[in-house]
C-alpha positions as CSV (number, residue, x, y, z in Angstrom):
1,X,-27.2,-3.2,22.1
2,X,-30.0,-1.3,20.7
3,X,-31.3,2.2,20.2
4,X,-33.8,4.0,19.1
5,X,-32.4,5.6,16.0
6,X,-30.3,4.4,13.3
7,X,-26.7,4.4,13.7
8,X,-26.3,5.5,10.6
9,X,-28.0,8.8,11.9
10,X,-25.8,9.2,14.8
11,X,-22.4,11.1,14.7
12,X,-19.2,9.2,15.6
13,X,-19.3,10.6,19.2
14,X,-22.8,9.6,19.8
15,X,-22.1,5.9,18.8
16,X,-19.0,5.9,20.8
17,X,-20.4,7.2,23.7
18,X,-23.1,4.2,23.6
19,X,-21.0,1.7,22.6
20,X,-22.7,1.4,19.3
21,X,-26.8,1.4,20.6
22,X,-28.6,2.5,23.7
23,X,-28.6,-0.7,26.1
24,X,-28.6,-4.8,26.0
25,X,-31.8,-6.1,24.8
26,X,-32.5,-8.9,26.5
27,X,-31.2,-7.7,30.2
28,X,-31.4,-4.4,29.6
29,X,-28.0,-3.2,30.6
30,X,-26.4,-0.2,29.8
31,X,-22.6,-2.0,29.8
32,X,-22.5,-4.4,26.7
33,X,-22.0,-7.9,28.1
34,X,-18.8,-10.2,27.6
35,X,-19.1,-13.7,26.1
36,X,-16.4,-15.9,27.0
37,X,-17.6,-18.9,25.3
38,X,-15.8,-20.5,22.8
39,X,-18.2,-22.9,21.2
40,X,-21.8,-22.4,20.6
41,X,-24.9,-25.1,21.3
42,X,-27.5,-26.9,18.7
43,X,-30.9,-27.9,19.3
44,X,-32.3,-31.3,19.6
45,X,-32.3,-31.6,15.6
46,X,-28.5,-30.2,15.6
47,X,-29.7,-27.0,13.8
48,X,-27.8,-24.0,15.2
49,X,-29.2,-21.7,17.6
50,X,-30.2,-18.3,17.8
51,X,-27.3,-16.4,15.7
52,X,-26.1,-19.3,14.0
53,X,-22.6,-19.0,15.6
54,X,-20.1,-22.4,15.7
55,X,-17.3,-21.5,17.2
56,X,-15.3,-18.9,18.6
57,X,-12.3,-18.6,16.4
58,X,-14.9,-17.0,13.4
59,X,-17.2,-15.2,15.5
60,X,-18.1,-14.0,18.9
61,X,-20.8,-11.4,20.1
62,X,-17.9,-9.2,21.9
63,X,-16.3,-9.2,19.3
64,X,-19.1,-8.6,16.8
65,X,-20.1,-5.7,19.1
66,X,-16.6,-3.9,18.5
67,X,-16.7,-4.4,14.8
68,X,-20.3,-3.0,14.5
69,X,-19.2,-0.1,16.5
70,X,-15.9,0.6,14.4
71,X,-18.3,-0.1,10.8
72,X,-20.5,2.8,12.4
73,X,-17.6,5.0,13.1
74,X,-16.1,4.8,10.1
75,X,-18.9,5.0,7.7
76,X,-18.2,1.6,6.2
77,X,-19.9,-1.3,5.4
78,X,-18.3,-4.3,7.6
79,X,-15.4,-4.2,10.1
80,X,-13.1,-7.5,11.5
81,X,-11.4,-7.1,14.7
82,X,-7.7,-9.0,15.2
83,X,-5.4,-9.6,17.6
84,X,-3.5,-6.7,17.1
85,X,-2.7,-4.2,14.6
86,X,0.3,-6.1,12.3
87,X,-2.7,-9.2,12.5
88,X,-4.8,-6.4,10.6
89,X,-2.1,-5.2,8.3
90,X,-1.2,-8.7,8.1
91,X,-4.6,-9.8,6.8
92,X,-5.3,-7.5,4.2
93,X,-1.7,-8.3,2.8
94,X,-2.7,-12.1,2.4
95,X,-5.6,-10.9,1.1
96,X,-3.6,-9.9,-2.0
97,X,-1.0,-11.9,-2.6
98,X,0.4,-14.1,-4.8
99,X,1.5,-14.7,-8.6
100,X,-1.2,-14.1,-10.9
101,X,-2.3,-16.6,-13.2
102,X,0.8,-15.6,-15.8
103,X,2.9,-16.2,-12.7
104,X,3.9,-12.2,-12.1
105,X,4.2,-11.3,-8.7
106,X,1.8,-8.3,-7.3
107,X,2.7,-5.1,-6.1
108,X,2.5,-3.1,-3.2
109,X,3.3,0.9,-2.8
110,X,4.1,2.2,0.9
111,X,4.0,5.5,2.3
112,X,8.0,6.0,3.1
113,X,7.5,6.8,6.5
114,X,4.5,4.3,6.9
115,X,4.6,2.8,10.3
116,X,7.9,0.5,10.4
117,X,6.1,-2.5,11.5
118,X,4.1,-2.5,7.9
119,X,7.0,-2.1,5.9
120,X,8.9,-4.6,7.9
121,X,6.5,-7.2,7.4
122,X,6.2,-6.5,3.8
123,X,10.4,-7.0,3.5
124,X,10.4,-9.8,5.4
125,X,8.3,-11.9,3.5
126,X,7.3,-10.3,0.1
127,X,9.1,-13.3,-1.3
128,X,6.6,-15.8,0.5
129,X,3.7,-13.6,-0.7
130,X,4.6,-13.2,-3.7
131,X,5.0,-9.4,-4.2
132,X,7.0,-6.7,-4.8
133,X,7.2,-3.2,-2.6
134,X,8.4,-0.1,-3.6
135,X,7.9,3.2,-0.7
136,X,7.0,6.5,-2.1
137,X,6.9,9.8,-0.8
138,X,3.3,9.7,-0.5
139,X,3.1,13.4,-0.1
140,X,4.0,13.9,-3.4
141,X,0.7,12.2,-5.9
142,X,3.3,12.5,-8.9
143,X,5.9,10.3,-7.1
144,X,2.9,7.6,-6.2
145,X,1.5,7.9,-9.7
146,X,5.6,7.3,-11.3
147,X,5.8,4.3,-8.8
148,X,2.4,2.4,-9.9
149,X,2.6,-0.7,-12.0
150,X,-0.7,-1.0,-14.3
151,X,-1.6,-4.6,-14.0
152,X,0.6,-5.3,-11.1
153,X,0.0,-3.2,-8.3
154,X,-3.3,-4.2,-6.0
155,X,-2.7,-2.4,-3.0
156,X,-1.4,1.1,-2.1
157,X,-0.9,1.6,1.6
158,X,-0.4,5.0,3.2
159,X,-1.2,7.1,6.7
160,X,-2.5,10.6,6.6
161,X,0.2,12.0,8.4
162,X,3.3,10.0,8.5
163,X,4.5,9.0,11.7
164,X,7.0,10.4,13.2
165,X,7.4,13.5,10.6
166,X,3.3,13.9,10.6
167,X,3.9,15.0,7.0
168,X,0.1,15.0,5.2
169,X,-0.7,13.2,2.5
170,X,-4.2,14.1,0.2
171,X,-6.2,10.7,0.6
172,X,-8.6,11.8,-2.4
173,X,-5.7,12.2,-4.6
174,X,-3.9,8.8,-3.9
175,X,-7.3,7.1,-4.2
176,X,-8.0,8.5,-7.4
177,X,-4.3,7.4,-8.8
178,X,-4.8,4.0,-7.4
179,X,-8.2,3.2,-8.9
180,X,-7.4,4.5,-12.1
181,X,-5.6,1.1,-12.2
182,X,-7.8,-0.5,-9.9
183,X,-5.4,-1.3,-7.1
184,X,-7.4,-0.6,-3.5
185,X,-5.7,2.1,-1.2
186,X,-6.2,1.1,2.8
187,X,-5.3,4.0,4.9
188,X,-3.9,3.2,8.4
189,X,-5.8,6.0,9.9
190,X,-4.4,4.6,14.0
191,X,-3.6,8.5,14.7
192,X,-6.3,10.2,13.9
193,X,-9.2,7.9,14.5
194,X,-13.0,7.9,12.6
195,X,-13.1,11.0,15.1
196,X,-10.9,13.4,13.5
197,X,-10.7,11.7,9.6
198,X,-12.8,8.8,8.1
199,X,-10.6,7.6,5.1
200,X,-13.5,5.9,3.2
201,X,-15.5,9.6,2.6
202,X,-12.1,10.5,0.5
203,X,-11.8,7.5,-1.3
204,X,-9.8,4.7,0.8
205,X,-11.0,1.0,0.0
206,X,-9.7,-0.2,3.5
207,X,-9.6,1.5,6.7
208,X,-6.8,0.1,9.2
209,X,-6.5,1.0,13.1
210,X,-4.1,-0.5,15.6
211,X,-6.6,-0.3,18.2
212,X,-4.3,-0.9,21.1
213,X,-3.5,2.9,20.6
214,X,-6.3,5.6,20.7
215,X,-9.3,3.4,20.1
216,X,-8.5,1.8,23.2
217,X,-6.8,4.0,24.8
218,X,-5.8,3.2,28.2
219,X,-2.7,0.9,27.2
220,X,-3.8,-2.2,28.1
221,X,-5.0,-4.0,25.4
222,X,-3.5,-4.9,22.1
223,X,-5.8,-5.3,19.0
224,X,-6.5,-4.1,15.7
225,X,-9.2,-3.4,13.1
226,X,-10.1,-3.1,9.7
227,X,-13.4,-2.1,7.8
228,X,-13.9,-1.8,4.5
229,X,-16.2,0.2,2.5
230,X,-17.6,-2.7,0.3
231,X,-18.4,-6.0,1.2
232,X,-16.8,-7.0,-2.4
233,X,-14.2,-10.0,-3.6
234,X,-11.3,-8.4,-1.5
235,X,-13.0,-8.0,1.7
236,X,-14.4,-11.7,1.6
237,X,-10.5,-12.9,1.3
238,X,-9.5,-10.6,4.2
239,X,-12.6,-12.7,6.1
240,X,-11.0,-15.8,5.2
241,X,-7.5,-15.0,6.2
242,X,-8.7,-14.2,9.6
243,X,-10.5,-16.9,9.9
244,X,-7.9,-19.4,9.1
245,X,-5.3,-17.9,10.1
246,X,-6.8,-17.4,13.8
247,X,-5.9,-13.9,14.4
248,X,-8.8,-13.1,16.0
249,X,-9.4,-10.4,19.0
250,X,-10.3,-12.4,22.3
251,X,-13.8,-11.7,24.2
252,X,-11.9,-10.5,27.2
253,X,-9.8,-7.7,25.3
254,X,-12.9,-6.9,22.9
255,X,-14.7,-6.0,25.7
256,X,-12.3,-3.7,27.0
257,X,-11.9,-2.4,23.4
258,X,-15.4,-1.6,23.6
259,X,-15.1,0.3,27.4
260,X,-12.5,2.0,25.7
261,X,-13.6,3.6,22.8
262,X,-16.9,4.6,24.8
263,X,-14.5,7.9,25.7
264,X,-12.8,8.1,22.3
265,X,-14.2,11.1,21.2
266,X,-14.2,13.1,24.6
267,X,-10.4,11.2,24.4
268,X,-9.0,12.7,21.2
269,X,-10.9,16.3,21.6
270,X,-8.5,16.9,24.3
271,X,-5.3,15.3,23.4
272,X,-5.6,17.2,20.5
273,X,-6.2,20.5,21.6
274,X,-3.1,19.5,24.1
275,X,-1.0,18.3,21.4
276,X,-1.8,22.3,19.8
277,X,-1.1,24.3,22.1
278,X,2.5,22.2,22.9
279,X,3.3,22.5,19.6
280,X,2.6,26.4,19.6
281,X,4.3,26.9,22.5
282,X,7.6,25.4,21.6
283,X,7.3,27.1,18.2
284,X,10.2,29.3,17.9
285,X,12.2,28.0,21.4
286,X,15.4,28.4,20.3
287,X,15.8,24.6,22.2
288,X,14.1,23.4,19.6
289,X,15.2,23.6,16.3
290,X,11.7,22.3,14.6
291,X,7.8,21.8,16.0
292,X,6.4,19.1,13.7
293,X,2.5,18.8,13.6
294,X,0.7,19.6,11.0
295,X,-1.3,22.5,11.6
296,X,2.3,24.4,11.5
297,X,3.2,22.8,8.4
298,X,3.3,25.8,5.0
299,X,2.1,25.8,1.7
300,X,0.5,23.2,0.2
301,X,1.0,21.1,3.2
302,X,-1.0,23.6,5.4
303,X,-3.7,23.3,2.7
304,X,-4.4,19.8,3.2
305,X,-4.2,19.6,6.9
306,X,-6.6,22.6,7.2
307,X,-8.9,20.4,4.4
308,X,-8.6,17.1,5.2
309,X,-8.8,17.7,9.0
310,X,-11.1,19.9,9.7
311,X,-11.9,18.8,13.5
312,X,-7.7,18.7,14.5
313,X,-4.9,17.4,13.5
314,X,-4.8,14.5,16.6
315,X,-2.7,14.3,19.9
316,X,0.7,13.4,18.3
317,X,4.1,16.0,17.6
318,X,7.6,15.6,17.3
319,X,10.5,18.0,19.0
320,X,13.7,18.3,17.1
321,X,15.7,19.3,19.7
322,X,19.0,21.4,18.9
323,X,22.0,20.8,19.9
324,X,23.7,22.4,23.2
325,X,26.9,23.7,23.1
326,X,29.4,21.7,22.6
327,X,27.5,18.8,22.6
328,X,25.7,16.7,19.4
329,X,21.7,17.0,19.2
330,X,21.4,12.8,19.7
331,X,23.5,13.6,23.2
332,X,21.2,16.5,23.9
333,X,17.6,14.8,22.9
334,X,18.7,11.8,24.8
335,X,19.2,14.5,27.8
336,X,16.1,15.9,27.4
337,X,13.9,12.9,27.5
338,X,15.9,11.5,30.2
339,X,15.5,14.6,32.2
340,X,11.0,14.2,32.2
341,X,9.3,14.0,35.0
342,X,5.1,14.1,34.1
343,X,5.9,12.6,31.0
344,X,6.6,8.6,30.7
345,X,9.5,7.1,28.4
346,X,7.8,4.6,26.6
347,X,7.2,3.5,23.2
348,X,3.6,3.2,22.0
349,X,0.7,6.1,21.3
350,X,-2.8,7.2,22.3
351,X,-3.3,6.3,25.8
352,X,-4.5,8.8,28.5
353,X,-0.8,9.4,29.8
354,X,2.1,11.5,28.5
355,X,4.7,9.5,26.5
356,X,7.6,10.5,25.0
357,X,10.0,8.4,23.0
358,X,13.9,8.8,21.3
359,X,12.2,6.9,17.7
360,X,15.6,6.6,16.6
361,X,17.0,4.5,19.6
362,X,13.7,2.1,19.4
363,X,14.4,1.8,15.4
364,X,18.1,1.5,15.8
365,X,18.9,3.9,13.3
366,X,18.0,1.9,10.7
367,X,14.3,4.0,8.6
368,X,16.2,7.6,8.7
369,X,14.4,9.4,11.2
370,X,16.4,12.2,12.9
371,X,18.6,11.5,15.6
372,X,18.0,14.4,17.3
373,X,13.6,13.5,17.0
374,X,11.7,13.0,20.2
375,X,8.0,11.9,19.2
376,X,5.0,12.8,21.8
377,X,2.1,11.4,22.3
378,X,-0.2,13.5,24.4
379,X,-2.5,12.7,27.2
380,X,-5.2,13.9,28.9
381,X,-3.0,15.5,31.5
382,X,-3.2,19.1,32.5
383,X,-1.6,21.0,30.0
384,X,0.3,23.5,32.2
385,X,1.7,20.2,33.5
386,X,2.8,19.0,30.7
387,X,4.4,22.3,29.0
388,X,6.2,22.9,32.7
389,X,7.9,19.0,32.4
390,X,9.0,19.8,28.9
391,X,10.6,23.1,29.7
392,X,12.5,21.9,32.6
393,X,13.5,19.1,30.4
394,X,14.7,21.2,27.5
395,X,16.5,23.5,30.4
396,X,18.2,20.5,32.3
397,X,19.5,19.4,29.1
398,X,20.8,22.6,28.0
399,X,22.7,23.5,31.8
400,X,24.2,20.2,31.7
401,X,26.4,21.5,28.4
402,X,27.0,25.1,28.9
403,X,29.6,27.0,27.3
């Protein structure tokens, strides 16, 4: 694809919109182009051709088209699509592991509510990689600075707003406490997308995306993403785990990563100003016992979200739902969600339907979020719609437990 200006001089919505650059170059057509091919030709002197490309599993133009795209959208300097978003997270982890050359383990610091699939991975198998994990109330910089480890902790991984609770944390602050050691912070930054936040403009090393969620956003590809502001030391070992670990994106799902993210912006601008005015609404509805999203957070929490996200605060919320009479709030959530009609019950984020989730059933109990927590991802649905079926839900659940 190519275009007339820089994409450095285009906003995110721009490059989105034109999947990167104005139109193919050699066909001239509008619609990147897939490449299926898995292995590349050489001339009659076996020197590679055109690009230099040798196989598949390292590069592919798809795939190279996405990752120019996302290193555009996010301000960075490089970007490596993967097969999903734990292959991401899983990457950059390998990146940094190990004993150093005294033979001391590394160490990572989480976000406490960081996306369970992170944390899980890092329990799982810290002992394989050779580190050790301790998660932090990331909202809270003096909690992240007690929890670092000078000489031992490389990597700091957080979200900007937690997920489900959609607490903020101030990205400028953590990345000033982890460089001041010179551990790298990576920001999974899946919720709010380049569109809303770009992590590296506040001081993140690494930006992370599970791009099956809003980058694609039509829930029917899984794949993940992660650029990096500097082409340095770190980034060139991420490059090497994906490349021998084979956790690459395939041509077929790049390229509908690509379609997708063509409506990102247009995407998010509504699902957020959806997600708004649902969490307003329900504000107060003594059926609820507490909104979270973080444009109704107070104090210093309100001051960050209003700082750090100045274009929205993204298409995700959580309902605490309170209890009906005589009946537990678990009994009455699980009511509720079982009583939706427009929205679906289904676990994932950022696609143009409804979803709605019970995060403690899916969890099984087992990371502390409220039983009583239904988390809601917002479409591109009419919003009248979508307040209607979660007012009739909230009222079925209620009737069924009166006095």
């Amino acid at each position: 694809m190519t275009s007339s200006r820089r994409n450095s001089d285009l906003r995110p919505a721009t490059l989105a919109a034109q999947a990167g650059g104005g139109h193919d170059p050699q066909t001239g057509a509008v619609v990147p182009p897939m490449h299926a091919s898995t292995t590349y030709a050489r001339d009659a002197d076996y020197a590679l051709i055109g690009a230099g490309r040798v196989y598949s599993r390292p590069d592919n133009p798809t795939y190279d088209a996405v990752e120019a795209l996302m290193t555009g959208l996010e301000g960075g300097a490089a970007s490596l699509a993967f097969a999903s978003g734990l292959a991401a997270i899983s990457a950059v982890i390998q990146a940094i592991a190990g004993p150093d050359d005294s033979g001391q383990n590394g160490h990572v610091v989480i976000g406490r509510d960081l996306y369970y699939g992170t944390a899980a991975l890092l329990e799982t198998f810290k002992d394989a990689f050779g580190l050790t994990v301790d998660r932090v109330d990331t909202t809270d910089p003096a909690a992240v600075r007690a929890a670092m480890k000078p000489g031992r902790t490389r990597l700091v991984i957080v979200e900007p707003i937690a997920n489900p609770t959609w607490a903020v944390t101030d990205i400028a602050a953590i990345a000033d406490i982890a460089h001041e050691i010179g551990a790298a912070l990576a920001v999974d930054n899946t919720v709010l997308t380049p569109i809303l936040f770009r992590p590296l403009e506040s001081g993140a090393d690494l930006v992370i995306h599970s791009a099956t969620k809003y980058l694609n956003g039509h829930s029917d590809v899984v794949a993940g993403v992660v650029t990096t502001g500097a082409r340095n030391p770190l980034w060139q070992r991420i490059e090497a785990a994906r490349r021998l670990s084979g956790a690459v994106l395939g041509p077929f799902e790049a390229w509908l990563l690509l379609r997708g993210m063509r409506t990102l912006s247009l995407r998010v601008r509504e699902q957020t100003r959806a997600a708004e005015a649902i969490a307003r609404r329900f504000d107060g509805d003594p059926r609820v016992a507490q909104v979270l999203y973080p444009t109704l957070a107070e104090g210093v929490q309100r001051d960050i979200a209003q700082r750090q996200f100045s274009q929205g605060s993204g298409g995700m919320l959580s309902l605490r739902v309170a209890p009906a009479p005589g009946r537990s709030a678990l009994k009455t959530a699980l009511a509720t969600i079982g009583a939706t009609q427009v929205f679906v019950r289904a676990t994932s984020l950022g696609g143009v339907e409804s979803l709605i989730e019970h995060r403690w059933t899916v969890e099984g109990g087992t990371t502390g979020v409220p039983d009583d927590l239904l988390r809601v991802s917002v479409g591109i649905e009419d919003i009248d719609d979508l307040i209607a079926d979660l007012d009739q839900a909230l009222a079925v659940a209620h009737a069924r437990f009166p006095n």
